[in-house]
C-alpha positions as CSV (number, residue, x, y, z in Angstrom):
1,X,146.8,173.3,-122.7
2,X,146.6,174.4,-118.8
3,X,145.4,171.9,-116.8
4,X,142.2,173.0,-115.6
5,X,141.0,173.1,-119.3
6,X,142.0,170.0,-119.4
7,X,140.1,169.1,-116.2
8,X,136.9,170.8,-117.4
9,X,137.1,169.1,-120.8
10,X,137.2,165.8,-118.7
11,X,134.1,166.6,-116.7
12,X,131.7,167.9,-119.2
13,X,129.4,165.2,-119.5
14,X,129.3,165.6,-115.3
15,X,128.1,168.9,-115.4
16,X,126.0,168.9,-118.2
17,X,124.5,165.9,-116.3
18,X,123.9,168.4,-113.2
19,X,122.7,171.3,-115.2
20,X,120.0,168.9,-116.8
21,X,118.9,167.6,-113.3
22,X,115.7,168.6,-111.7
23,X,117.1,170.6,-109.0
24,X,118.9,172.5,-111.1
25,X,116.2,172.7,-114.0
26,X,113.5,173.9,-111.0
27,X,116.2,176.1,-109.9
28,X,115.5,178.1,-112.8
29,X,112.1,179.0,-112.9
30,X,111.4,178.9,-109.0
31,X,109.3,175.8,-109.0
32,X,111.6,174.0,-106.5
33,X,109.6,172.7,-103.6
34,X,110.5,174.5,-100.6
35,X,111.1,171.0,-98.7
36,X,113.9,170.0,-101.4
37,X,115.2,173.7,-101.0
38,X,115.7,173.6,-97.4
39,X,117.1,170.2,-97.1
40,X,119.8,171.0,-99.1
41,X,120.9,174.0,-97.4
42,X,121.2,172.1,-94.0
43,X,123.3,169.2,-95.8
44,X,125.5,172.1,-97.9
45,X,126.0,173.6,-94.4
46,X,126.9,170.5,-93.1
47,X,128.9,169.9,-96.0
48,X,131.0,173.3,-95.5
49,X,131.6,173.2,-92.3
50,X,133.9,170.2,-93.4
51,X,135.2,172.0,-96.3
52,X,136.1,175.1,-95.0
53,X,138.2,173.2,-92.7
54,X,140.1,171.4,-95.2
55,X,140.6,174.5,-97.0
56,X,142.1,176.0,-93.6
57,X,144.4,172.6,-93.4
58,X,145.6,173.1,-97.4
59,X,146.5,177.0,-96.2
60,X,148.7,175.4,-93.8
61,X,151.0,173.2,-95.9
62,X,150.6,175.7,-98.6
63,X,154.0,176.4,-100.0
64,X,153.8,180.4,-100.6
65,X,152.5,183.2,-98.6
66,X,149.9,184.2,-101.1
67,X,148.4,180.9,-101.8
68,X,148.4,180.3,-97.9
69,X,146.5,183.9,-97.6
70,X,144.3,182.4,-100.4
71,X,143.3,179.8,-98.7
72,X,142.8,181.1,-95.0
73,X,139.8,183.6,-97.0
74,X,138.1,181.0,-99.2
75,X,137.6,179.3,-95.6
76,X,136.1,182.0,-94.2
77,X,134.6,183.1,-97.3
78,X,132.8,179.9,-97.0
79,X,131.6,180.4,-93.6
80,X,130.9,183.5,-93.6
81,X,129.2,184.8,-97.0
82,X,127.2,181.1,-97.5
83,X,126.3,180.5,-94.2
84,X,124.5,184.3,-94.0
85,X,123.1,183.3,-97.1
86,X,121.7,179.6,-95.1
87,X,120.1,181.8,-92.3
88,X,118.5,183.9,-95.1
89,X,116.1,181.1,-95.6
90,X,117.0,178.4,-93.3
91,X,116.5,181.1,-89.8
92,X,118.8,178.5,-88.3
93,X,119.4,175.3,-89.0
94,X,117.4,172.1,-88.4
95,X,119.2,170.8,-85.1
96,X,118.6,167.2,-85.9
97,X,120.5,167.5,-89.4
98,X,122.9,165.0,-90.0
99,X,124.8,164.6,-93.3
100,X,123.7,162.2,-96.3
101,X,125.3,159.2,-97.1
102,X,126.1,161.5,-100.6
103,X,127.4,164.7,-98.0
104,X,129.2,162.1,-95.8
105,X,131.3,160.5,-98.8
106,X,132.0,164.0,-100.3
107,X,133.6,165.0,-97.4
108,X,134.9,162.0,-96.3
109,X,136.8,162.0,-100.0
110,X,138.2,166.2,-99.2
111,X,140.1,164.6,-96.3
112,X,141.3,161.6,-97.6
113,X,142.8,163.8,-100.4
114,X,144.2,166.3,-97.9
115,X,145.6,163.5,-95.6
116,X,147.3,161.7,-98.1
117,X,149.5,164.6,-98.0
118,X,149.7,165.9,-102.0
119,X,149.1,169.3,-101.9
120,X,148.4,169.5,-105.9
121,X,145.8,166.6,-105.3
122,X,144.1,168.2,-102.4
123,X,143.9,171.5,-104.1
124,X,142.3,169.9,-107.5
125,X,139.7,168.2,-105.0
126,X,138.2,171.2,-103.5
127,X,138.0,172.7,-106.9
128,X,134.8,171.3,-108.1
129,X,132.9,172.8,-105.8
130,X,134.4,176.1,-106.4
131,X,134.2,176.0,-110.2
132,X,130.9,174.3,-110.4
133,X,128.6,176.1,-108.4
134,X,130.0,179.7,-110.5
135,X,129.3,177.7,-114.0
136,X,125.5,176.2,-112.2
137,X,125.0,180.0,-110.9
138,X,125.6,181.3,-114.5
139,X,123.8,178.6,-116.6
140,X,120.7,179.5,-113.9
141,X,121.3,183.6,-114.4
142,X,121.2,183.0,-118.2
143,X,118.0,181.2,-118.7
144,X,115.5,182.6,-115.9
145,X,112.4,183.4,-117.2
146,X,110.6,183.7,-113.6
147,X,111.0,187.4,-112.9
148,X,110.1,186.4,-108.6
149,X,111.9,183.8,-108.0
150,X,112.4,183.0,-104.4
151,X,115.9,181.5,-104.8
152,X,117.2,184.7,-106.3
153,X,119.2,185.6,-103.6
154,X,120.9,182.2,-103.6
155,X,121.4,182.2,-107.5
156,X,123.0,185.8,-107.5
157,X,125.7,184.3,-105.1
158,X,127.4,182.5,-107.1
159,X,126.7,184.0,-110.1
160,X,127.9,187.2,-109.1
161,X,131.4,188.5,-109.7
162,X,132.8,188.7,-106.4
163,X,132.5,184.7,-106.2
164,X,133.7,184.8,-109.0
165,X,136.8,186.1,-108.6
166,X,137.8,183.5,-105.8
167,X,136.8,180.9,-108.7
168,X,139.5,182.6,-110.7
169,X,142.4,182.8,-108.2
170,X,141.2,179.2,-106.9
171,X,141.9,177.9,-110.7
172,X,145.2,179.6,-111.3
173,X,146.7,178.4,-108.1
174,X,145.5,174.9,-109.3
175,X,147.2,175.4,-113.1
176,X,150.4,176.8,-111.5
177,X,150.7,173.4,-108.8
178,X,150.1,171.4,-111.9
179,X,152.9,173.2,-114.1
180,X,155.2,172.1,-111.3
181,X,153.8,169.0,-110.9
182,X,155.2,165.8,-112.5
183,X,153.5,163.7,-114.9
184,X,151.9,161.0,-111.8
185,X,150.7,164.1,-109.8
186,X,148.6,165.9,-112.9
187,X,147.3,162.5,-113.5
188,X,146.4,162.0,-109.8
189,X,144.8,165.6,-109.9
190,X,142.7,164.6,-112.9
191,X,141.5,161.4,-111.1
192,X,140.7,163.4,-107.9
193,X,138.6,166.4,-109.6
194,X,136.8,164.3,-112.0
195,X,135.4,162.2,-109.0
196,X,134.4,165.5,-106.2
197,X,132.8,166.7,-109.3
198,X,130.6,163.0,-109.8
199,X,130.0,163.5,-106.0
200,X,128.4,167.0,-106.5
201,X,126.0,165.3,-109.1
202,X,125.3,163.1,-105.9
203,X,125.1,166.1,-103.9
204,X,122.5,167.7,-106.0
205,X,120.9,164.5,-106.6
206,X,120.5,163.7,-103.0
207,X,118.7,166.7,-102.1
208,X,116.3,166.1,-104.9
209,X,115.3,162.9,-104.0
210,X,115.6,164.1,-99.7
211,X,118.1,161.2,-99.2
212,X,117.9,159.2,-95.8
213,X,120.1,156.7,-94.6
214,X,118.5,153.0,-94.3
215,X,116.7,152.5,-91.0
């Protein structure tokens, strides 16, 4: 078995647990309140502008060319195709945004990973959010019944097939570190993308309920 099916098998009850959530669920027929809309987009901008950076650092130790070349266009993939997509609806973003306790420990946990210096651990971290957001995109695309829905634009991203693709090539660079990697490191993999995938439950979650930090 490669070792991403082993790491989706693992996290199933995770993302059936996000695809049963209320953002998700209002996702899907456009009932969403615009509030619960718009504050996730500034914390998932705030959110990327940490994680394109880590995904920049992982193309630096990367140990090929192609992986490194991978890497250097998922950042900017990130900045550039989803943050066109923020201004879409955002116009620009709220200048007194400041990340959730749920954004802060996501990110938080990307650069502990990267900085304890595994690469095959750091790369199995920043592959929930990859690999989940196609899978939410397509659950939403299969089930809309709402023929207007005014977050089309942001459901089509990531269930359309050019995201999809980076999903792909993000996922076999993952399976081929974990074929060279030695019994410890898959483990340590496993551990590391079942817990970013719990924290984008929490990401989700947080938005839903427009988390604040205590006063």
């Amino acid at each position: 078995m490669n070792w991403s099916k082993e790491a989706w098998q693992a996290i199933e009850p995770i993302f059936s647990n996000i695809t049963d959530h209320p953002f998700v669920t209002s996702l899907i027929d456009g009932s969403l309140a615009k509030e619960k809309f718009l504050y996730y987009l500034n914390q998932d901008q705030l959110y990327l502008n940490d994680f394109s950076r880590v995904l920049a650092a992982i193309a630096s130790i990367s140990s090929t060319l192609e992986d490194t070349e991978a890497f250097l266009l998922f950042a900017s993939q990130a900045v550039k195709v989803e943050l066109e997509l923020h201004r879409s609806y955002l116009g620009q973003m709220d200048p007194k945004a400041e990340q959730s306790p749920a954004c802060q420990l996501y990110t938080s946990f990307l650069y502990k990973k990267l900085y304890q210096g595994r690469l095959e651990v750091a790369v199995a971290t920043v592959l929930p959010c990859f690999w989940i957001y196609r899978e939410v995109g397509n659950f939403i695309l299969s089930r809309q019944t709402t023929p207007q829905n005014p977050y089309q634009s942001w459901i089509d991203t990531y269930g359309g097939e050019e995201y999809s693709a980076a999903v792909d090539k993000a996922i076999a660079i993952c399976d081929r570190l974990a074929d060279g990697a030695k019994l410890d490191i898959k483990n340590e993999m496993l551990l590391a993308f079942t817990m970013a995938s719990k924290m984008e439950w929490m990401f989700w979650d947080s938005a839903w309920r427009l988390e604040k930090w205590p006063a």
